[in-house]
N, C-alpha and C positions, 0 to 999 in steps of 0.2 A: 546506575550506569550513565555516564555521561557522552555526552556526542563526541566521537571522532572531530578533528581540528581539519583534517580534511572535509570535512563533512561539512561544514560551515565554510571554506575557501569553496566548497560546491554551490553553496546556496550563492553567494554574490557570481559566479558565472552563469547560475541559473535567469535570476535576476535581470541578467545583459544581456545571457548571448544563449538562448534556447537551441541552436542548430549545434554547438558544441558540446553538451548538454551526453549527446547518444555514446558517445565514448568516455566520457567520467564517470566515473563513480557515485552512486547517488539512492543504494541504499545496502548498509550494512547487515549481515545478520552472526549474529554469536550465539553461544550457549551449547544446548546438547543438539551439534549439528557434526556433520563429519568432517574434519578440522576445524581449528580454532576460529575462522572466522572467513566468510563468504562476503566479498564489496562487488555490485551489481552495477552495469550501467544499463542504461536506459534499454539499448541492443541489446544486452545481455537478458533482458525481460523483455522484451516483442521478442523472442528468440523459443519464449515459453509459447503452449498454446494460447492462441488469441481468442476470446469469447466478446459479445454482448449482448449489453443489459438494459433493458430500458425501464427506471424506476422514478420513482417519485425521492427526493429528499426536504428533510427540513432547512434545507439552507440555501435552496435554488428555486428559479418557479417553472411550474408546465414538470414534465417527466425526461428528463435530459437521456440520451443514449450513453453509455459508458463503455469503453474498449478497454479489454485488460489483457490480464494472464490471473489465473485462479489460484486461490494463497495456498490452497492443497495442494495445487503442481508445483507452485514457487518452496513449501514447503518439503515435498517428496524431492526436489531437485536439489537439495542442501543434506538431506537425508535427516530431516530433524527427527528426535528421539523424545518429544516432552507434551506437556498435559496442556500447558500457558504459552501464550506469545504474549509478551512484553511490546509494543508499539510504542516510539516513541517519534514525536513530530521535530521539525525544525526549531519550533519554538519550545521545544524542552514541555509538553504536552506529554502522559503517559498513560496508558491504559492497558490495564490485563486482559486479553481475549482469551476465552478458553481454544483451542484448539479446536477443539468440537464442532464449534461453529462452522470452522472451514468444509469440515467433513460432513455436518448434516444442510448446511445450506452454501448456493454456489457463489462464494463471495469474491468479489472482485481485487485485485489488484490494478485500479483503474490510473490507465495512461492518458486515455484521452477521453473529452465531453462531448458529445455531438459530433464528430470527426476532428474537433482540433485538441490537439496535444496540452495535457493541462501543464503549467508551469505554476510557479508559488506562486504569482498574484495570483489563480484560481483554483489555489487548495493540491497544485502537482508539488512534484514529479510525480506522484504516486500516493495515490487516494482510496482508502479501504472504502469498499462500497457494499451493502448489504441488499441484496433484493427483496424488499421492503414491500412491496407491491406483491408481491409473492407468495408472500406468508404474514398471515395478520400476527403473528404472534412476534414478526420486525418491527410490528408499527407501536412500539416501545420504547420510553426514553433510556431504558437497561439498553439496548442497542444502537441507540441514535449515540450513544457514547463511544461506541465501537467505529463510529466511523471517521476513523485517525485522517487527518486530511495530512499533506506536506511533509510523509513518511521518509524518516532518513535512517530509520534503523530497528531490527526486530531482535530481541534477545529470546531462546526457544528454554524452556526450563520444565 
Protein backbone atom coordinates (compact mmCIF):
# COMPACT_ATOMS: atom_id res chain seq x y z
CA UNK A 1 0.00 0.00 0.00
CA UNK A 2 1.30 3.17 -0.75
CA UNK A 3 1.01 6.72 0.85
CA UNK A 4 -1.97 8.95 0.03
CA UNK A 5 -0.55 11.97 -2.27
CA UNK A 6 -2.37 13.94 0.15
CA UNK A 7 -0.52 12.62 2.78
CA UNK A 8 2.78 13.79 1.62
CA UNK A 9 1.19 17.54 0.57
CA UNK A 10 0.72 16.89 4.70
CA UNK A 11 4.05 16.27 5.64
CA UNK A 12 5.61 19.65 3.73
CA UNK A 13 2.70 21.83 5.84
CA UNK A 14 3.84 19.82 8.82
CA UNK A 15 7.28 20.79 8.12
CA UNK A 16 6.35 24.86 7.97
CA UNK A 17 3.57 25.42 9.68
CA UNK A 18 2.61 23.02 12.99
CA UNK A 19 -0.44 25.23 14.19
CA UNK A 20 -2.15 24.43 10.91
CA UNK A 21 -1.32 20.93 11.15
CA UNK A 22 -4.81 20.45 13.90
CA UNK A 23 -7.28 20.48 10.95
CA UNK A 24 -5.51 18.35 8.17
CA UNK A 25 -5.49 15.31 7.73
CA UNK A 26 -2.40 13.43 8.91
CA UNK A 27 -3.22 9.86 9.57
CA UNK A 28 -4.97 7.42 7.35
CA UNK A 29 -6.58 4.21 8.30
CA UNK A 30 -7.98 1.34 5.58
CA UNK A 31 -8.64 -2.34 5.64
CA UNK A 32 -11.12 -4.23 7.72
CA UNK A 33 -12.48 -1.02 9.47
CA UNK A 34 -16.10 0.38 9.00
CA UNK A 35 -15.90 2.08 5.71
CA UNK A 36 -13.57 2.18 3.35
CA UNK A 37 -11.38 4.38 4.82
CA UNK A 38 -10.91 6.80 7.99
CA UNK A 39 -8.33 10.41 7.38
CA UNK A 40 -7.76 11.76 11.13
CA UNK A 41 -6.57 15.18 12.04
CA UNK A 42 -4.51 15.92 14.66
CA UNK A 43 -8.18 17.22 16.61
CA UNK A 44 -9.65 14.52 15.54
CA UNK A 45 -7.07 12.33 17.97
CA UNK A 46 -6.74 14.62 21.14
CA UNK A 47 -10.51 14.23 20.59
CA UNK A 48 -9.76 10.50 21.70
CA UNK A 49 -8.93 9.77 25.28
CA UNK A 50 -5.85 11.36 26.35
CA UNK A 51 -3.37 9.22 28.65
CA UNK A 52 0.36 9.48 29.78
CA UNK A 53 3.41 7.82 29.65
CA UNK A 54 6.64 8.10 30.92
CA UNK A 55 9.09 5.66 29.39
CA UNK A 56 12.47 5.16 28.50
CA UNK A 57 13.37 4.76 24.54
CA UNK A 58 16.14 3.68 22.34
CA UNK A 59 16.35 6.81 20.51
CA UNK A 60 16.07 9.67 23.09
CA UNK A 61 17.84 10.23 26.57
CA UNK A 62 16.57 10.60 30.28
CA UNK A 63 12.63 8.82 30.17
CA UNK A 64 10.58 11.56 28.17
CA UNK A 65 6.59 11.96 29.11
CA UNK A 66 4.48 11.07 26.05
CA UNK A 67 0.66 12.30 25.61
CA UNK A 68 -1.62 10.39 23.40
CA UNK A 69 -4.82 8.69 22.65
CA UNK A 70 -4.35 4.62 22.96
CA UNK A 71 -4.24 2.57 19.63
CA UNK A 72 -7.22 0.33 21.16
CA UNK A 73 -9.36 3.41 21.50
CA UNK A 74 -8.12 4.82 18.02
CA UNK A 75 -8.69 1.25 16.91
CA UNK A 76 -12.38 0.47 18.59
CA UNK A 77 -13.06 4.20 17.18
CA UNK A 78 -12.82 3.08 13.29
CA UNK A 79 -14.42 -0.23 14.56
CA UNK A 80 -11.44 -2.25 13.12
CA UNK A 81 -12.28 -6.04 12.63
CA UNK A 82 -8.41 -7.63 12.01
CA UNK A 83 -5.56 -9.71 13.84
CA UNK A 84 -2.45 -7.04 12.16
CA UNK A 85 -2.00 -3.31 11.73
CA UNK A 86 0.14 -2.53 9.03
CA UNK A 87 1.98 1.02 10.17
CA UNK A 88 3.37 2.67 7.72
CA UNK A 89 5.89 5.93 8.31
CA UNK A 90 6.18 9.11 6.23
CA UNK A 91 9.21 7.87 4.83
CA UNK A 92 7.65 4.60 3.37
CA UNK A 93 8.88 2.60 6.67
CA UNK A 94 6.53 -0.50 7.32
CA UNK A 95 5.98 -2.80 10.01
CA UNK A 96 3.28 -5.51 10.98
CA UNK A 97 2.09 -5.08 14.64
CA UNK A 98 -0.07 -7.78 15.88
CA UNK A 99 -3.05 -6.16 17.23
CA UNK A 100 -2.58 -7.90 20.33
CA UNK A 101 -0.20 -5.74 21.50
CA UNK A 102 -2.67 -2.91 21.64
CA UNK A 103 -4.92 -4.83 23.72
CA UNK A 104 -2.43 -6.58 26.20
CA UNK A 105 -0.18 -3.63 26.78
CA UNK A 106 -1.19 0.26 26.89
CA UNK A 107 0.37 1.59 23.87
CA UNK A 108 0.44 4.98 22.94
CA UNK A 109 -0.50 6.98 20.02
CA UNK A 110 1.91 9.78 21.07
CA UNK A 111 1.15 13.53 20.17
CA UNK A 112 3.27 15.00 22.13
CA UNK A 113 7.04 14.69 24.13
CA UNK A 114 7.28 16.27 27.52
CA UNK A 115 4.45 18.76 26.90
CA UNK A 116 5.29 19.92 23.34
CA UNK A 117 3.56 18.61 20.35
CA UNK A 118 5.94 16.27 18.30
CA UNK A 119 6.10 17.28 14.53
CA UNK A 120 8.38 15.28 11.94
CA UNK A 121 11.66 16.87 12.86
CA UNK A 122 10.87 14.75 16.20
CA UNK A 123 9.48 11.58 15.00
CA UNK A 124 5.45 13.35 15.01
CA UNK A 125 2.74 13.81 14.09
CA UNK A 126 2.23 10.67 15.59
CA UNK A 127 4.58 8.16 17.25
CA UNK A 128 3.63 4.57 18.42
CA UNK A 129 5.12 4.36 21.70
CA UNK A 130 5.27 1.13 23.80
CA UNK A 131 5.65 1.31 27.64
CA UNK A 132 8.83 -0.33 27.67
CA UNK A 133 9.66 0.49 31.36
CA UNK A 134 6.76 -1.39 32.18
CA UNK A 135 7.06 -4.67 31.06
CA UNK A 136 10.72 -6.24 30.64
CA UNK A 137 9.52 -8.35 28.00
CA UNK A 138 9.26 -4.46 25.81
CA UNK A 139 12.72 -4.17 26.45
CA UNK A 140 13.24 -6.22 23.07
CA UNK A 141 14.46 -5.30 19.73
CA UNK A 142 11.21 -7.59 18.31
CA UNK A 143 9.51 -4.35 19.84
CA UNK A 144 11.79 -1.55 19.59
CA UNK A 145 10.72 -2.25 15.75
CA UNK A 146 7.15 -1.50 16.55
CA UNK A 147 7.76 1.86 17.49
CA UNK A 148 6.63 3.50 13.91
CA UNK A 149 7.71 7.15 14.53
CA UNK A 150 6.20 9.85 11.59
CA UNK A 151 2.86 7.67 11.37
CA UNK A 152 0.75 8.60 8.25
CA UNK A 153 -1.06 5.57 7.82
CA UNK A 154 -2.50 2.20 9.46
CA UNK A 155 -3.93 -0.57 6.98
CA UNK A 156 -6.07 -3.14 9.78
CA UNK A 157 -6.16 -6.76 7.95
Amino acid sequence: MKQAPRLWACAVVLLTSWPVLADMPVLTITGAIDGDEASLTVNDLRALPQHQLTTSTTVTDGTPEFTGFLMRDLLATVQAQGDTVVAYAMNDYRMEIPVSDFHDFDVLGALSMDGMPLNPRDKGPVWIVYPRDNHRELQDIRFDTRWVWQLVSLHVE
